[in-house]
C-alpha positions as CSV (number, residue, x, y, z in Angstrom):
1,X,-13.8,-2.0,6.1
2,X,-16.1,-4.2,6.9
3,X,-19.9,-4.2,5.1
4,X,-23.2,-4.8,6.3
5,X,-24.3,-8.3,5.9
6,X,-27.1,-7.6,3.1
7,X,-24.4,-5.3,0.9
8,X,-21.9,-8.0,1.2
9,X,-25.0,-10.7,-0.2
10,X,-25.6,-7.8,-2.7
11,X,-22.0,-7.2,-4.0
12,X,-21.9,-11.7,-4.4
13,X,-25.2,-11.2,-6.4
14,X,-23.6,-8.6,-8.6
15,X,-20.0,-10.8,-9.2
16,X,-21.3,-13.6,-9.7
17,X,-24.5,-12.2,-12.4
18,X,-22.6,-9.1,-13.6
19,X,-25.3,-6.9,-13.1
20,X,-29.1,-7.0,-12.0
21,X,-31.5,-4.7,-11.0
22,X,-33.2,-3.9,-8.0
23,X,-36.1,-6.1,-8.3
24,X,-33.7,-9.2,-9.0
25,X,-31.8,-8.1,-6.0
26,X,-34.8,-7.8,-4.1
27,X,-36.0,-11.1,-5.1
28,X,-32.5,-12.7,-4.4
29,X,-32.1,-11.0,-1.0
30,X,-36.1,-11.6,0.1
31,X,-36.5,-7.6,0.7
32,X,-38.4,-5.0,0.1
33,X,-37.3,-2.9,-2.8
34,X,-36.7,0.4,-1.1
35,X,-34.2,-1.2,1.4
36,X,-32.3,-2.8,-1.8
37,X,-31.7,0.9,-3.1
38,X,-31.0,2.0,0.3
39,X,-28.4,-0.3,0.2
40,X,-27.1,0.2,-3.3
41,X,-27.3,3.9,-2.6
42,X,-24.8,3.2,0.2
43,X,-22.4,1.1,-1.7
44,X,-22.2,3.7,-4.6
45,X,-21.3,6.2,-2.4
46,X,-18.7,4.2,-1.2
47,X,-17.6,3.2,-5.1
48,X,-18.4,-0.3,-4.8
49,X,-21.3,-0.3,-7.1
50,X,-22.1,1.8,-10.3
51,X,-25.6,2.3,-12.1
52,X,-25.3,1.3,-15.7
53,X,-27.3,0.7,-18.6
54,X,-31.0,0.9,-18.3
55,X,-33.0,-2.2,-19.2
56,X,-35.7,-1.5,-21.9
57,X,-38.9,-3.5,-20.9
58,X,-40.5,-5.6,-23.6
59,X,-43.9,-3.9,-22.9
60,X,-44.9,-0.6,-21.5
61,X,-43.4,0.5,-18.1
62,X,-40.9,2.3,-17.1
63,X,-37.0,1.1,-18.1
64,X,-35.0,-0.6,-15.2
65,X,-31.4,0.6,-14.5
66,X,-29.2,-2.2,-13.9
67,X,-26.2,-2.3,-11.4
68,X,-22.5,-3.6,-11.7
69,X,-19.9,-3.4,-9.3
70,X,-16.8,-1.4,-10.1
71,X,-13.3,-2.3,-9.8
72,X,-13.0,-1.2,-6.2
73,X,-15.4,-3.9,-5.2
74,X,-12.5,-6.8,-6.0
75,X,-11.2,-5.6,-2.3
76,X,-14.1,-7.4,-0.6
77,X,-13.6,-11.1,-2.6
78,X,-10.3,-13.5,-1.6
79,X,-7.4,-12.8,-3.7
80,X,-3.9,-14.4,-3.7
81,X,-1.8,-11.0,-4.2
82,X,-0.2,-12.4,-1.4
83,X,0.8,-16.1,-2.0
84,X,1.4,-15.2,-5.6
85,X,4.5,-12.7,-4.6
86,X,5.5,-15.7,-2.1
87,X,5.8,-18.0,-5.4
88,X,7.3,-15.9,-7.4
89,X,10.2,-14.8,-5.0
90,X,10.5,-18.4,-5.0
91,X,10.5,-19.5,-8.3
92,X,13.4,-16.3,-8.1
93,X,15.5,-17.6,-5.9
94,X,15.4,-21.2,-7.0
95,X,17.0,-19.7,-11.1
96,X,18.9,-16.9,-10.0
97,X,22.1,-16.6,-8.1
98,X,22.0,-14.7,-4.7
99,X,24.1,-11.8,-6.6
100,X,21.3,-12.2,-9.8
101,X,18.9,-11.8,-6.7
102,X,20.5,-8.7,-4.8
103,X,20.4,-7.1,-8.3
104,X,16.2,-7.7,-9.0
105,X,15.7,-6.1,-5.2
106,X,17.9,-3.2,-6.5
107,X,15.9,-2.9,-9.2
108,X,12.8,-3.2,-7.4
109,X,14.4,-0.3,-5.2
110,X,14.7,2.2,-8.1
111,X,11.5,1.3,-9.5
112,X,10.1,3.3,-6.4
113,X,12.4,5.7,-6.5
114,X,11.0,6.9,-9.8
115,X,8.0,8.4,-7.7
116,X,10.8,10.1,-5.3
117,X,11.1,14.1,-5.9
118,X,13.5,14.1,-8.7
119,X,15.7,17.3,-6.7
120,X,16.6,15.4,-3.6
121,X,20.4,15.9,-4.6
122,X,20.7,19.4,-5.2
123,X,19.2,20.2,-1.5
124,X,20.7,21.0,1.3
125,X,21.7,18.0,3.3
126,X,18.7,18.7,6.7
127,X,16.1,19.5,3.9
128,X,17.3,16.3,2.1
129,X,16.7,14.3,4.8
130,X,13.3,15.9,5.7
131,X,12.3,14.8,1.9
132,X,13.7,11.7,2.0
133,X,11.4,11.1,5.6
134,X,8.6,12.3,3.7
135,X,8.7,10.0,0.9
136,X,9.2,7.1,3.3
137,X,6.3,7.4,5.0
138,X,4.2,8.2,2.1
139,X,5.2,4.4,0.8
140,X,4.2,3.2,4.2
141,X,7.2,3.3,6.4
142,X,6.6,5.5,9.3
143,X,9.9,7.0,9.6
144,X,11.3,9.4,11.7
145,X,14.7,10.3,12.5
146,X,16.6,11.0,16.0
147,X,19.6,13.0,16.5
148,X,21.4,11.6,19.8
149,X,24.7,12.9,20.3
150,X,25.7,14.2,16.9
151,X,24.4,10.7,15.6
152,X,21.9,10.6,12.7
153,X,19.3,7.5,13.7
154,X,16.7,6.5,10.9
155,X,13.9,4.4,12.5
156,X,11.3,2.9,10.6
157,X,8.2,1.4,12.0
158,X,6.5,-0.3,9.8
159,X,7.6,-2.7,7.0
160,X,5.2,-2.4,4.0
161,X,6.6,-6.0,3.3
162,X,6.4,-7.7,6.8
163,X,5.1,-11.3,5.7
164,X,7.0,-11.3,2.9
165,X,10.7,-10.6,4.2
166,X,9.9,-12.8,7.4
167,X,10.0,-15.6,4.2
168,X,12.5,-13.8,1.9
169,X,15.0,-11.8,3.8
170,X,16.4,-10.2,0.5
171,X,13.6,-8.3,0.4
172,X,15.0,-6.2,3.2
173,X,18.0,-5.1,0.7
174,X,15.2,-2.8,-1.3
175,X,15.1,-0.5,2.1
176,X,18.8,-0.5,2.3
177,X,19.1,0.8,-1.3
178,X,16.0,3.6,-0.6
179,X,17.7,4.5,2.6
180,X,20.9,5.2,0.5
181,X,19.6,7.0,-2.4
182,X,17.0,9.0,-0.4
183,X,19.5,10.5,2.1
184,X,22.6,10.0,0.4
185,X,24.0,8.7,3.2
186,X,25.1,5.4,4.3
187,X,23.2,3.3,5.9
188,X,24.1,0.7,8.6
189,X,21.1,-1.5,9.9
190,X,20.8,-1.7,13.8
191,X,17.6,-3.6,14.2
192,X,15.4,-5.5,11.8
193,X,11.4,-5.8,12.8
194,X,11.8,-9.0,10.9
195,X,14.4,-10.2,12.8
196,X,12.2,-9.5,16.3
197,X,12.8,-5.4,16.2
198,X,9.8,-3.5,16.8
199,X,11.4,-1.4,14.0
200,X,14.4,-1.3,11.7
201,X,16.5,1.2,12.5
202,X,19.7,2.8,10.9
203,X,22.6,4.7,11.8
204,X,23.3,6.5,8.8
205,X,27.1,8.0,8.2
206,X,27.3,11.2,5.9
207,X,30.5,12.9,4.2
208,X,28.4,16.3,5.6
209,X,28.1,17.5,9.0
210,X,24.3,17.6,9.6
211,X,22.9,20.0,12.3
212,X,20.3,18.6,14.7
213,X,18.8,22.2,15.2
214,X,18.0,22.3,11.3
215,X,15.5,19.1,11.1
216,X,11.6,19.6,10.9
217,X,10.5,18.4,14.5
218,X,7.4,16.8,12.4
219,X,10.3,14.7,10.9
220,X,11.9,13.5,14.4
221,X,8.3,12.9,16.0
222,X,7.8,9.4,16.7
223,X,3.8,9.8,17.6
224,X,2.0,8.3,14.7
């Protein structure tokens, strides 16, 4: 999202004051006061700003509201979410052991999981996998799966944690473990979109004989 020029100058104001009201906004930005609301109007409605307290006056008048941004406003000022995960996989690798390492992405892996439906083993194996789709693409994946020739294929076209794994291919262990846990089957990497893929993709092996017929055609579509 990108903001009109005078609501980004408005939302800089706000950070680096902590809250002002239109007149010192009005002041600050050299415009008229109605435009100022106009534009405060706009950004509360998109949650960016919030009307707080009301400024008594030291005289007679009426009282001033002041504005503050919200939490949602962070989004629009640099951060380092980014280059702090790249450090700390670092610092990672450089004190644990590879195995120490494979275990912490495992982890990581069934940290997610927790927000997976918690009956995905007692269904039947096609509505399993249907979940199991289903909660990969709510974290990000785009998944869908293809059924050539008795084969169960698992694509994924998106990673979530692209510019991460191109630096830190371990992360690419946590989709391994959902892959397994979600379907209950196992799965064996074809292509990696890190490795040049323009998705990862899995073959995935079951103890169950899975009928093709039986998927959600929603599930296999590829057209995101």
């Amino acid at each position: 999202m990108i903001l009109h020029p005078a609501r980004q100058k408005i939302l800089e104001y706000l950070k680096r004051h902590g809250q002002a009201t239109i007149d010192e906004l009005a002041d600050h930005l050299d415009m008229a006061p109605v435009s100022v609301r106009h534009h405060l109007d706009l950004l509360i409605g998109d949650n960016l700003v919030e009307a707080s307290r009301v400024r008594r006056q030291a005289g007679a008048g009426r009282p001033k509201r002041l504005y503050a941004l919200t939490p949602h406003a962070d989004a629009f000022f640099p951060n380092q979410y980014q280059a702090l995960a790249q450090r700390s996989l670092d610092v990672l690798k450089r004190v644990l052991s590879p195995e120490d390492m494979q275990r912490v992405m495992e982890e990581l892996a069934e940290d997610i999981l927790q927000q997976a439906p918690a009956d995905l083993e007692s269904l039947p194996p096609q509505e399993r996998l249907q979940r199991a789709i289903a909660f990969l693409n709510s974290e990000g994946y785009m998944a869908f799966c293809e059924c050539p020739d008795d084969q169960y294929i698992l694509h994924t076209c998106h990673c979530p944690y692209r510019e991460l794994a191109e630096q830190h291919p371990e992360i690419c262990h946590i989709d391994d473990v959902l892959v397994r846990r979600l379907t209950g089957m196992t799965p064996l990497r074809v292509t990696k979109i890190v490795s040049g893929g323009t998705r990862c993709t899995y073959r995935l092996i079951s103890s169950e004989k899975l009928s093709p017929v039986d998927l959600d055609p929603i599930s296999l579509s590829a057209d995101y």
